[in-house]
C-alpha positions as CSV (number, residue, x, y, z in Angstrom):
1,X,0.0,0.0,0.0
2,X,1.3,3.7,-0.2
3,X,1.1,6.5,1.9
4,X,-2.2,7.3,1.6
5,X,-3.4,3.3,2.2
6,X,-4.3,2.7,-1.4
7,X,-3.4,-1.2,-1.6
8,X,-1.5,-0.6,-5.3
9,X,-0.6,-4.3,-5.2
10,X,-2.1,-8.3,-4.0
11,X,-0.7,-11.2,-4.0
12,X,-1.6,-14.9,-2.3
13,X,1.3,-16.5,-0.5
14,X,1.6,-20.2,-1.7
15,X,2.5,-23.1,0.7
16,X,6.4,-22.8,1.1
17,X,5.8,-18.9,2.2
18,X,7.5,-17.2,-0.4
19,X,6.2,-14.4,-2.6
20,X,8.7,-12.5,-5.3
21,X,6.9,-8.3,-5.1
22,X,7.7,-6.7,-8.1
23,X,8.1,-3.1,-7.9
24,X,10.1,-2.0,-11.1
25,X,7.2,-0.7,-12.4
26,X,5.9,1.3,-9.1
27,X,6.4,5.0,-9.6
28,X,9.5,6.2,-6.7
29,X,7.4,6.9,-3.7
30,X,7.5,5.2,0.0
31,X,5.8,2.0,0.3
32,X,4.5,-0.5,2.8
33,X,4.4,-4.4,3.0
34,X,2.3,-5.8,5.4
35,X,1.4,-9.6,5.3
36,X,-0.8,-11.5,7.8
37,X,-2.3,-15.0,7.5
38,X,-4.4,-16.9,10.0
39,X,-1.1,-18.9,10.8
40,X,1.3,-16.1,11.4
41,X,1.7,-12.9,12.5
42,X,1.5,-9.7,10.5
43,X,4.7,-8.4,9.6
44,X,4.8,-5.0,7.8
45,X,8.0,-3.7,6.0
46,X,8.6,-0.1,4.5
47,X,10.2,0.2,1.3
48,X,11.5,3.0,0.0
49,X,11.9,3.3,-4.1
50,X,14.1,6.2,-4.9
């Protein structure tokens, strides 16, 4: 999601919990990663495209 909580991106997390986000084509800006599940906890990660 971006600043302003627009979710710009989804994706489903597959069995071995990895997921590949592409943001090459995400205009610069400050982002935010947050990924919850009903087996894990949310973790949330800024990312900062310059």
């Amino acid at each position: 999601m971006d600043l302003l909580g627009k979710v710009v991106a989804g994706q489903p997390i597959v069995e071995n919990l990895q997921c590949i986000l592409d943001m090459s084509a995400a205009p610069k800006g400050i982002y935010f990663i947050e990924i919850t599940g009903a087996e894990y906890k949310i973790v949330r990660k800024k990312i900062v495209l310059q």
